[in-house]
Structures are given as structure tokens and as C-alpha cells.
C-alpha positions as a Markdown table, in Angstrom:
| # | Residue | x | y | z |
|---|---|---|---|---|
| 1 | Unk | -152.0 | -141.8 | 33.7 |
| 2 | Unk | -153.2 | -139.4 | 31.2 |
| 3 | Unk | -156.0 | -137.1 | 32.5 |
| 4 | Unk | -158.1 | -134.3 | 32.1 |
| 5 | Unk | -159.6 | -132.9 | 35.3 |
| 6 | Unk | -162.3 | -129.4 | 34.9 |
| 7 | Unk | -162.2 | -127.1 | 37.7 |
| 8 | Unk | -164.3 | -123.6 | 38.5 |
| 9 | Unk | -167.6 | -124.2 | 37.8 |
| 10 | Unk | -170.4 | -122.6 | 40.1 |
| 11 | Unk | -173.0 | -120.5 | 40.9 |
| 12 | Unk | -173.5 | -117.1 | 39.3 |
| 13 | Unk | -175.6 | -114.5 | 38.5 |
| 14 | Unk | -176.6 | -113.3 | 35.2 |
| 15 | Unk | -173.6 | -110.9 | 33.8 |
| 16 | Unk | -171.4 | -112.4 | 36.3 |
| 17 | Unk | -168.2 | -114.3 | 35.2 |
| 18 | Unk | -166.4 | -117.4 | 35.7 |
| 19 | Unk | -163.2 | -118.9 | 34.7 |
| 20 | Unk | -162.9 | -122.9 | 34.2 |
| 21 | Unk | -159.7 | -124.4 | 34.2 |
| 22 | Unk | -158.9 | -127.6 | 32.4 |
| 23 | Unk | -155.5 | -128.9 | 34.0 |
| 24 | Unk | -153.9 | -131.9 | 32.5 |
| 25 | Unk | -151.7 | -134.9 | 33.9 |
| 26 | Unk | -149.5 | -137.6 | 32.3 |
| 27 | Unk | -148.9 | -135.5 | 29.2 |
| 28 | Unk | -147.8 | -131.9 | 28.3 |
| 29 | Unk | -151.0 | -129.7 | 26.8 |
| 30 | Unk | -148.9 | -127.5 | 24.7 |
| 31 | Unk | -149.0 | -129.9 | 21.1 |
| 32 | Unk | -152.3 | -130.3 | 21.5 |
| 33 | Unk | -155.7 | -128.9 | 20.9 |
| 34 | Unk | -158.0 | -128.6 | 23.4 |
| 35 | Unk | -161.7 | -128.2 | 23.6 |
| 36 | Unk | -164.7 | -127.6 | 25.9 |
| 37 | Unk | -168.1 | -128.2 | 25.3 |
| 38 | Unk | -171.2 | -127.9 | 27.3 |
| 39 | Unk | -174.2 | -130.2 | 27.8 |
| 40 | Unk | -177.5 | -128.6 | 29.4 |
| 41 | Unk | -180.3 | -131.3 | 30.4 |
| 42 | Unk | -182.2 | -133.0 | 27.6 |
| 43 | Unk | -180.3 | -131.1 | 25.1 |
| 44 | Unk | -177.4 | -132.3 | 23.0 |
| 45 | Unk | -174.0 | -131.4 | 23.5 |
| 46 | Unk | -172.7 | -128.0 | 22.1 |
| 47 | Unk | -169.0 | -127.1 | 21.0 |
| 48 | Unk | -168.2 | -123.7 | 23.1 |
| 49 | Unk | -164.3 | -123.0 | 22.0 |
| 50 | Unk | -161.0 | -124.8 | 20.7 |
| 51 | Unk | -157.7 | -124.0 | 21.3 |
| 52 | Unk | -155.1 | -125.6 | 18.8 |
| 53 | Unk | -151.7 | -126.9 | 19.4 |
| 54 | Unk | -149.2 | -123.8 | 19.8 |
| 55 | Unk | -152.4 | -121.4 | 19.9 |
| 56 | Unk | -152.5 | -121.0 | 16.0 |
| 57 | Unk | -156.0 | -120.8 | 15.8 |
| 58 | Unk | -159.0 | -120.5 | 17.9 |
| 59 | Unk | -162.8 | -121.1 | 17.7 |
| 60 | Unk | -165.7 | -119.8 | 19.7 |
| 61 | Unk | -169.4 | -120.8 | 19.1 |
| 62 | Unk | -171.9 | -117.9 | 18.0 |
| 63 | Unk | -173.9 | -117.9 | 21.2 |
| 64 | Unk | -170.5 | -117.4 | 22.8 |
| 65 | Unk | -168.4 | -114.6 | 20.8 |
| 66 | Unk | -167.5 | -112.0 | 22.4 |
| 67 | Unk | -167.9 | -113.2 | 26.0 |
| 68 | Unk | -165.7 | -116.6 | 26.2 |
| 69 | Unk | -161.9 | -116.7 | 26.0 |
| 70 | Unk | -159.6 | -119.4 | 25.6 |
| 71 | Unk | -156.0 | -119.6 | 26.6 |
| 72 | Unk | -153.6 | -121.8 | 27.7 |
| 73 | Unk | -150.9 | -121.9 | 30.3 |
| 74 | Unk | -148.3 | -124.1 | 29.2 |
| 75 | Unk | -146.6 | -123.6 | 32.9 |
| 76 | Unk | -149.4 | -125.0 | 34.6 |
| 77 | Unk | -150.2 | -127.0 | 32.0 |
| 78 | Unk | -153.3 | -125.7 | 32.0 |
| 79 | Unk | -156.6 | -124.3 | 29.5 |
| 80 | Unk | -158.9 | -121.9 | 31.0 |
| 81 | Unk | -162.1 | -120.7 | 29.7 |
| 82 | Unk | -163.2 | -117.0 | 31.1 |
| 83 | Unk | -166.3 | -116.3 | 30.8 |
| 84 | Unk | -167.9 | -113.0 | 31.2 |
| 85 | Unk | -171.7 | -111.7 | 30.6 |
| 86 | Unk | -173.2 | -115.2 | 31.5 |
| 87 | Unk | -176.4 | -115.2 | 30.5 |
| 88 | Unk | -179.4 | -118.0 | 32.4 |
| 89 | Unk | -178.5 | -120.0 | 28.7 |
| 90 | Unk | -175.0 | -120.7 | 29.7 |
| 91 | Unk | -176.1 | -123.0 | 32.3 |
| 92 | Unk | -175.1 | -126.4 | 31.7 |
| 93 | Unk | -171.8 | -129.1 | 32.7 |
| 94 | Unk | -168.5 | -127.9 | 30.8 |
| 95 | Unk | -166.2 | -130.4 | 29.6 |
| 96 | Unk | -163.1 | -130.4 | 28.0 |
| 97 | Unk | -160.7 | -132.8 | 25.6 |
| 98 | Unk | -157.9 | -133.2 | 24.2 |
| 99 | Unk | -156.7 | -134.2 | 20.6 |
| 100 | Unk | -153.0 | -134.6 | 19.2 |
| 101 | Unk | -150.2 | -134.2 | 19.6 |
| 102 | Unk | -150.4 | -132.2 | 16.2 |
| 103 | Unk | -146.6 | -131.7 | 15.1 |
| 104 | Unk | -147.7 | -128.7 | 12.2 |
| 105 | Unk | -150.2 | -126.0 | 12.8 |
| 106 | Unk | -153.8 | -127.1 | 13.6 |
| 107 | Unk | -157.1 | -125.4 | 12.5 |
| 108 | Unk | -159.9 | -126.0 | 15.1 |
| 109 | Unk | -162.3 | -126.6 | 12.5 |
| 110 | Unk | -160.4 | -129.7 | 11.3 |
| 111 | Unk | -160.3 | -131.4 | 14.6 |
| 112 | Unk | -162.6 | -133.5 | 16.1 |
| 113 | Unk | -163.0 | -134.2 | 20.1 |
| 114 | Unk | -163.8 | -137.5 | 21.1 |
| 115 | Unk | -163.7 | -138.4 | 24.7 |
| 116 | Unk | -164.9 | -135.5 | 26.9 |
| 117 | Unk | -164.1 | -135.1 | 30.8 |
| 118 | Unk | -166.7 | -135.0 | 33.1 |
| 119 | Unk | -167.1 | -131.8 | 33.5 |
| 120 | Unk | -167.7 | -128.8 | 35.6 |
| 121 | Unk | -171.7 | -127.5 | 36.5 |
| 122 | Unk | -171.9 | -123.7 | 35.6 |
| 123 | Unk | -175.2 | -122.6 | 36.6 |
| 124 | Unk | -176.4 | -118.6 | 35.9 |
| 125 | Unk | -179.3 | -117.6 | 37.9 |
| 126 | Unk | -180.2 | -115.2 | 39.8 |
């Protein structure tokens, strides 16, 4: 059965950091690209980072530059997404999903993620 299960979501305070991980079953990560996204209540969903197939390329939203990383574990067959200097704005569910297997290199801006997981609550607040 191929799956997508989020972990490592909680409760922290502002400027404190997380890491979610996005661990797959039924099918190896590494040929594909993986995204997460978050969803805060009564807002639409928002496209946080993309890692493609064979890391080639990687995408972060504004709002999240410079404080978000991707990367992928192809041992664990695993994504994570640290996340550092949360701010009260980051609180929402994170999901991730897969697209591929891409066989040539990828660019996250040409992919587009359609079945998301049912994610992980990250909630900043003091």
C-alpha cells in the first residue's frame, strides 16, 4: 500500500523550532518530488517547500525563506521539514505529497501536488 504518513507536529513557542517528517511506505521517495503545504482555518491552502526527485531543485514560499529546510533521507525513506524562527503565522496542519517517479531532473515549479496527507498540527504560541 502506498502511503504518506506526517509526523512532529506540536506545540511551540514563537522562535522555537520544529522538524516534521514525511516517511513513506509501499514505494521508494528518492525519484520523486515531494511537497508540504499548510492549511490554517478558513484560509486556503499554501505551498511551503518542494523537494524534486534526486534533490535537483528546491522551493520555499516567501513567508518561509530563510527559516524552512527541506531534505530527504533516502535511508529512512524519509522528507523532513525543519523549521526554525516560527512565528504565531506558522500555525496551521502540514501536509505533504508525492508526485513521480520523474526519471530526468525535475524543477519544483513544474510540478503540481495533488493528493495531500492528512497532516500534522503545528501550532506557535506562546
Amino acid at each position: 500500500q502506498v502511503q504518506l504518513v506526517e509526523s512532529g507536529g506540536g506545540l511551540v513557542q514563537p522562535g522555537g523550532s520544529l522538524r516534521l517528517s514525511c516517511a513513506a511506505s509501499g514505494f521508494t521517495l528518492d525519484s520523486y518530488a515531494i511537497g508540504w503545504s499548510r492549511q490554517a482555518p478558513g484560509k486556503e491552502r499554501e505551498g511551503v517547500s518542494c523537494i524534486s526527485s534526486s534533490d535537483f531543485n528546491t522551493y520555499y514560499a516567501d513567508s518561509v525563506k530563510g527559516r524552512f529546510t527541506i531534505s530527504r533521507d533516502n535511508a529512512k525513506n524519509t522528507v523532513f521539514l525543519q523549521m526554525n524562527s516560527l512565528k504565531p503565522e506558522d500555525t496551521a496542519v502540514y501536509s505533504c505529497a508525492a508526485e513521480g517517479p520523474y526519471l530526468s531532473p525535475t524543477y519544483c515549479d513544474d510540478i503540481s501536488f495533488e493528493s495531500w496527507g492528512q497532516g500534522t498540527q503545528v501550532t506557535v504560541s506562546s
